[in-house]
C-alpha positions as CSV (number, residue, x, y, z in Angstrom):
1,X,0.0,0.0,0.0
2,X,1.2,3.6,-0.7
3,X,1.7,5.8,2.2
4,X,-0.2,8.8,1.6
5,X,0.8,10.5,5.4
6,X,4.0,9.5,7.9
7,X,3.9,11.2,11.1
8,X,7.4,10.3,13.2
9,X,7.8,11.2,16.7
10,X,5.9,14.6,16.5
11,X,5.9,16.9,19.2
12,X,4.4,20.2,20.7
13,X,4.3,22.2,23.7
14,X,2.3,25.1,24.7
15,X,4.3,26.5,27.8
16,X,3.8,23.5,30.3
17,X,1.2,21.6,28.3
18,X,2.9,19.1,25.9
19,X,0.1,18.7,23.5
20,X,1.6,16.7,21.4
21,X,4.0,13.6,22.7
22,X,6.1,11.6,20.2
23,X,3.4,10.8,18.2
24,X,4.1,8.6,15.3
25,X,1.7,7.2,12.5
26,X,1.2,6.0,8.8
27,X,-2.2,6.7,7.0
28,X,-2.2,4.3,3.8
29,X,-3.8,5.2,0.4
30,X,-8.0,4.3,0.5
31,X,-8.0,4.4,4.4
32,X,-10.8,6.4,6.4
33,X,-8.2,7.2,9.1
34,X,-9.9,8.2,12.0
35,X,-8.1,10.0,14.8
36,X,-9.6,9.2,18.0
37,X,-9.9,10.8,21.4
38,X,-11.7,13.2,24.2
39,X,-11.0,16.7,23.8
40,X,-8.0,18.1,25.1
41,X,-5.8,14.8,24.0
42,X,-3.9,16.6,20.8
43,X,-6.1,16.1,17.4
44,X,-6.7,19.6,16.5
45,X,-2.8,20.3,17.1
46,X,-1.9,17.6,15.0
47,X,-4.1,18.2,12.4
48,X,-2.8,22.0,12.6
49,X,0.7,20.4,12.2
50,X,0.8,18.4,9.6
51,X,-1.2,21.2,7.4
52,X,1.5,23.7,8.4
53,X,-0.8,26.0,10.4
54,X,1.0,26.1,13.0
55,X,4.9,24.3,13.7
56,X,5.9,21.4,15.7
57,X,9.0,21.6,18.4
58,X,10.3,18.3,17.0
59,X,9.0,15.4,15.2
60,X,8.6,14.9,11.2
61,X,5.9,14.3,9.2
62,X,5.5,13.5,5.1
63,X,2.8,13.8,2.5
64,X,3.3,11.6,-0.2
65,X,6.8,10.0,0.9
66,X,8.1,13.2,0.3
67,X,8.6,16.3,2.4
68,X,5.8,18.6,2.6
69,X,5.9,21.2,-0.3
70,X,3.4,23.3,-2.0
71,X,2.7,20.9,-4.5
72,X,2.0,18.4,-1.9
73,X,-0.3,20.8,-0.2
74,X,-2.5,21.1,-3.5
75,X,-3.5,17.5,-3.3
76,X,-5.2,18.1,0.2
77,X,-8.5,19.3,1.0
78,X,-9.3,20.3,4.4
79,X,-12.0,21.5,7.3
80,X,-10.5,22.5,10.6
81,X,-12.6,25.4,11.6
82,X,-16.7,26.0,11.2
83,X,-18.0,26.6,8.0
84,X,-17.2,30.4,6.9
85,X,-18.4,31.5,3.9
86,X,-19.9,35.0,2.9
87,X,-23.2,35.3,3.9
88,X,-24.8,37.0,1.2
89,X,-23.3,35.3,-2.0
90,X,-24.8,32.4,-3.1
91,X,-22.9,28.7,-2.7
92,X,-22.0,28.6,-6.6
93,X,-20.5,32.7,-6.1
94,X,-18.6,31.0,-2.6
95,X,-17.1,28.2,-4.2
96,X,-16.4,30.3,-7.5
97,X,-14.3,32.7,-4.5
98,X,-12.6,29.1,-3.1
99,X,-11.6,28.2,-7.0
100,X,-10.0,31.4,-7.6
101,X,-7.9,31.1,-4.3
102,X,-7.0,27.6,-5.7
103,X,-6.5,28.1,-9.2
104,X,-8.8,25.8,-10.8
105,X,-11.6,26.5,-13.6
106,X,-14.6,27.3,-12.5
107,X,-16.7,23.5,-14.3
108,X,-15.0,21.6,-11.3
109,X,-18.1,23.5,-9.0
110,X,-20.9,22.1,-10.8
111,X,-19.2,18.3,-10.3
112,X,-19.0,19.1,-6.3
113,X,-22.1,20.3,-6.0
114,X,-23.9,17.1,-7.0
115,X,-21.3,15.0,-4.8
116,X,-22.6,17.2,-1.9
117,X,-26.3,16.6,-3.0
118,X,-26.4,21.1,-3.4
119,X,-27.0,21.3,-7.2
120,X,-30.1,22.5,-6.6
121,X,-29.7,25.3,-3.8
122,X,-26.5,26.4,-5.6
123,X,-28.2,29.7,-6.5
124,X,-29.4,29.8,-2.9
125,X,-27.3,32.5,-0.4
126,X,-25.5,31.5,2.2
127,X,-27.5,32.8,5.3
128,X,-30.4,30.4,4.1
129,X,-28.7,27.0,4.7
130,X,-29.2,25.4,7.5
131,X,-25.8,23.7,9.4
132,X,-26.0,20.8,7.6
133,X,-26.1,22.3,4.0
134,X,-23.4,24.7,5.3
135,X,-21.4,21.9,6.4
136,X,-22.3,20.1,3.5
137,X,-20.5,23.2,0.9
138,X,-17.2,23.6,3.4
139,X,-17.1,19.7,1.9
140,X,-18.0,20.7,-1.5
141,X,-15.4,23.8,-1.1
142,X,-12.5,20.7,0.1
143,X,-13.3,19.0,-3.0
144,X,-12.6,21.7,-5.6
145,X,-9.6,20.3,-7.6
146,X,-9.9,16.5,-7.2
147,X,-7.9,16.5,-3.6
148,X,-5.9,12.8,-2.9
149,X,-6.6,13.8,0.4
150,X,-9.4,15.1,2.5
151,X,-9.2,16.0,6.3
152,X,-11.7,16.9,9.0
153,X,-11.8,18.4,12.4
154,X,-14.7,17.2,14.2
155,X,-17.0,17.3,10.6
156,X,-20.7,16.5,12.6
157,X,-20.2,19.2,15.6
158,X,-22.9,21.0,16.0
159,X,-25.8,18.9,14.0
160,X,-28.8,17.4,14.6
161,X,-29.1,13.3,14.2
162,X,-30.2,14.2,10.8
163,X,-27.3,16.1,9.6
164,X,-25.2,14.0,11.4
165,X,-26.6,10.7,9.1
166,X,-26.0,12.7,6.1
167,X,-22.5,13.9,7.0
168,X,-21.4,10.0,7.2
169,X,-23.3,9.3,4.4
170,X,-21.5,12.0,2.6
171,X,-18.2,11.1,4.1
172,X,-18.3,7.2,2.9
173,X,-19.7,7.8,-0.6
174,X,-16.4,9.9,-1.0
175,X,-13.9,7.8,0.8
176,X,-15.8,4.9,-2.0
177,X,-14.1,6.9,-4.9
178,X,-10.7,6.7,-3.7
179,X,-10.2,9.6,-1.8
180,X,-7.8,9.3,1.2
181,X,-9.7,10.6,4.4
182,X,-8.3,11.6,8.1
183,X,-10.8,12.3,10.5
184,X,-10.7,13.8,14.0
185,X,-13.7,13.0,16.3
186,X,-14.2,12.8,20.0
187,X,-17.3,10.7,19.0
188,X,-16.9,6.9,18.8
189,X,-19.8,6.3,17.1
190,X,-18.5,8.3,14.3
191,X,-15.5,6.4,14.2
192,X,-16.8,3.4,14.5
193,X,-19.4,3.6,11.4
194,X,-17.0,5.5,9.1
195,X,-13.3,4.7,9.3
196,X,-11.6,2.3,8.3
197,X,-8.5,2.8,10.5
198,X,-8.0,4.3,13.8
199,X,-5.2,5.7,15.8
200,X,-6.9,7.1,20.0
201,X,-4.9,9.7,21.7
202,X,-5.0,10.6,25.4
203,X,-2.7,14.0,26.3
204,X,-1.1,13.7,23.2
205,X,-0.3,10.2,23.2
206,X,-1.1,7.3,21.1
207,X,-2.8,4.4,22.7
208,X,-3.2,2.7,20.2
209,X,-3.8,2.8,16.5
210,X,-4.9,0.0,13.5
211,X,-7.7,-1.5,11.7
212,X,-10.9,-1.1,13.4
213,X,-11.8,-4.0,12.9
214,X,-8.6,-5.2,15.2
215,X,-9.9,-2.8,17.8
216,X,-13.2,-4.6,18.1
217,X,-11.1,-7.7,18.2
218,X,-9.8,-7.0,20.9
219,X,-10.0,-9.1,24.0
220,X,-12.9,-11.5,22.5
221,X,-15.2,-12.3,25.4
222,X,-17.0,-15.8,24.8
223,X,-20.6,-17.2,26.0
224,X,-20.7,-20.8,26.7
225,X,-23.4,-22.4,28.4
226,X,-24.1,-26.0,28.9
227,X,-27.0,-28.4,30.8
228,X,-24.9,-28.4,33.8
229,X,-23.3,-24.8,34.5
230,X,-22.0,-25.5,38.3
231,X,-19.9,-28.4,36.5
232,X,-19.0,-26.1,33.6
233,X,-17.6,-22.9,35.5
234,X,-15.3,-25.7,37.5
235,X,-13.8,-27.3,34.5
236,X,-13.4,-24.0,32.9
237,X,-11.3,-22.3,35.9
238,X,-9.0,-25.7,35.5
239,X,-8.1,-23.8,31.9
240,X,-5.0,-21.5,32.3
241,X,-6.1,-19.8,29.0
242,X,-9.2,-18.2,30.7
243,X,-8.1,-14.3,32.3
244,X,-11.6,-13.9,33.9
245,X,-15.1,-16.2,34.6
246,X,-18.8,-14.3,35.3
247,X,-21.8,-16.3,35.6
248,X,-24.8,-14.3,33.7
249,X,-28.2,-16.5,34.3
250,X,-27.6,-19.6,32.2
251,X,-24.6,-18.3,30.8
252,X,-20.7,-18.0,31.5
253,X,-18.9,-15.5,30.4
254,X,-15.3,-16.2,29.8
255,X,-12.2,-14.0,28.7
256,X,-9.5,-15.9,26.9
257,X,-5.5,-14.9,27.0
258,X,-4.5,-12.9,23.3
259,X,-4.2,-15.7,20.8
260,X,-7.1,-18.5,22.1
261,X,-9.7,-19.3,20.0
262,X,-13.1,-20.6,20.5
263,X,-11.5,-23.8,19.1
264,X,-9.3,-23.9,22.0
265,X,-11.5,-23.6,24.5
266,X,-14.1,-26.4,23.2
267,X,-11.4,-28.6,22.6
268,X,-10.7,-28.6,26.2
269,X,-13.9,-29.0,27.4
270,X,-14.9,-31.8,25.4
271,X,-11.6,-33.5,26.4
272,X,-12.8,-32.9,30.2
273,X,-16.2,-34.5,28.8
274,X,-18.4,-31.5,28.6
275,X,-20.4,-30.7,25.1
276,X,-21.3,-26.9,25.3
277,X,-25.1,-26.4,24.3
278,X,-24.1,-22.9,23.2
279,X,-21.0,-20.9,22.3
280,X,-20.6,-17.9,21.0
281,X,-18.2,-15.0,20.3
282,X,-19.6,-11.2,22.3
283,X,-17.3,-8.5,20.8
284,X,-16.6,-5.4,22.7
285,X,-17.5,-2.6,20.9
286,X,-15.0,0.1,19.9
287,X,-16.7,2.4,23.1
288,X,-16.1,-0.4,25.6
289,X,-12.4,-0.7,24.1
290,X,-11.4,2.8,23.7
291,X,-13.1,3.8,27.8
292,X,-10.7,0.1,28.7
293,X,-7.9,2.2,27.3
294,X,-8.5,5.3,28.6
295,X,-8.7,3.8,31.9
296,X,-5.7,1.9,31.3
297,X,-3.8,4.6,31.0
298,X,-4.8,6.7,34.0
């Protein structure tokens, strides 16, 4: 896969707060990168970073596997701040503004204007949109001139469930043409439904980053039940693979050590001469994993 972003051991300080602590990263071509954490734990500050708003005190970063330039920058669309545009101009006179700052040809607004589902309020002024559809042309503004690369800063902030639905609608029909995409959120549930990879900061830190898939992988709890539980939970606690054993009603509900499968576990028990009567796999969802690591890391 090409590396599209390579953050190494970035760091930033203002006065005694270290905002950001060695923080090192890839983001690969096609991911939905989402960065992940409360507020307060260093997203904004990176983001700021590696789009040279503001400079770090040590640390690298590259776009591209090369360093950042002004031809990099031109492949990057990006939202950091609330949607500004000028009130009283219409969204196609805004973005005809935005393609003048950027140098591209004014037929590249009709093209974002359908991807942002606008066309037909592009006549409409500013003032009239609700925050959705405001949010919705900040997108369309990021998209002028085909960007490889898309980052936003908290993109649902502020809406209702509605606009929030539409905004990871938008967000995924994108990141389904190829575009690159970095996200910061404090939300999980917006991590969890749009990206495809995560990295969760605390203070600056990385806890932990990869697949989110892998994150809901993590730590596997299993239900097993079978017609006698009382001689179950005993032949279970004889298996040094098992970190932890709670009894729910008819059910036990086991934690495993890092590389035991299901497999594992059955094979045991029928070797002790016990036949589960039900076995499944409960994942912990990526809220219950990122609160674990939070709490980890106190």
């Amino acid at each position: 896969m090409e590396t599209v972003l390579s953050i190494k051991n970035l760091n930033k300080k203002y006065g005694k707060i270290h905002a950001v602590k060695n923080l090192s990263f890839n983001v690969e071509k096609g991911n939905v990168f989402g960065i992940l954490g409360p507020n307060g734990s260093g997203k904004t500050t990176t983001l700021s970073i590696i789009l040279d708003v503001i400079n770090a005190k040590s640390g690298s970063y590259s776009w591209f596997g090369q360093y950042p330039s002004k031809e990099s920058r031109k492949k990057i669309g990006a939202i950091l701040e609330h949607p500004i545009f000028y009130p009283y101009l219409t969204a196609v006179k805004n973005l005809e503004i935005i393609a003048d700052i950027k140098g591209i040809k004014y037929n590249d607004i009709e093209r974002v204007l359908h991807t942002v589902e606008l066309h037909d309020r592009r006549n409409s002024k500013f003032k009239t949109f609700s925050y959705g559809m405001k949010q919705r042309l900040a997108i369309a503004a990021a998209l002028i001139g085909k960007p490889e690369v898309l980052i936003f800063d908290e993109p649902t902030n502020g809406l209702d469930p509605k606009g929030i639905a539409e905004i990871r609608e938008l967000i995924i029909n994108i990141a389904a043409k190829g575009i690159t995409i970095i996200l910061a959120s404090h939300l999980l549930d917006e991590v969890q439904k749009t990206c495809s990879h995560v990295t969760v900061l605390k203070k600056g830190e990385k806890l932990f980053a990869g697949k989110v898939n892998d994150v809901l992988n993590i730590s596997d709890t299993i239900e097993i039940s079978s017609n006698n539980i009382d001689m179950l939970k005993l032949a279970v606690k004889e298996y040094d693979k098992v970190t932890d054993i709670k009894k729910e009603l008819d059910l036990l509900v086991v934690n495993l050590k890092e590389g035991t499968t299901t497999f594992d576990l059955n094979n045991f028990l029928v070797n002790k001469g016990i036949i589960l009567s039900h076995l499944t796999v409960r994942k912990k969802s990526l809220e219950q994993q990122f609160l674990g690591l939070l709490t980890e890391n106190e």
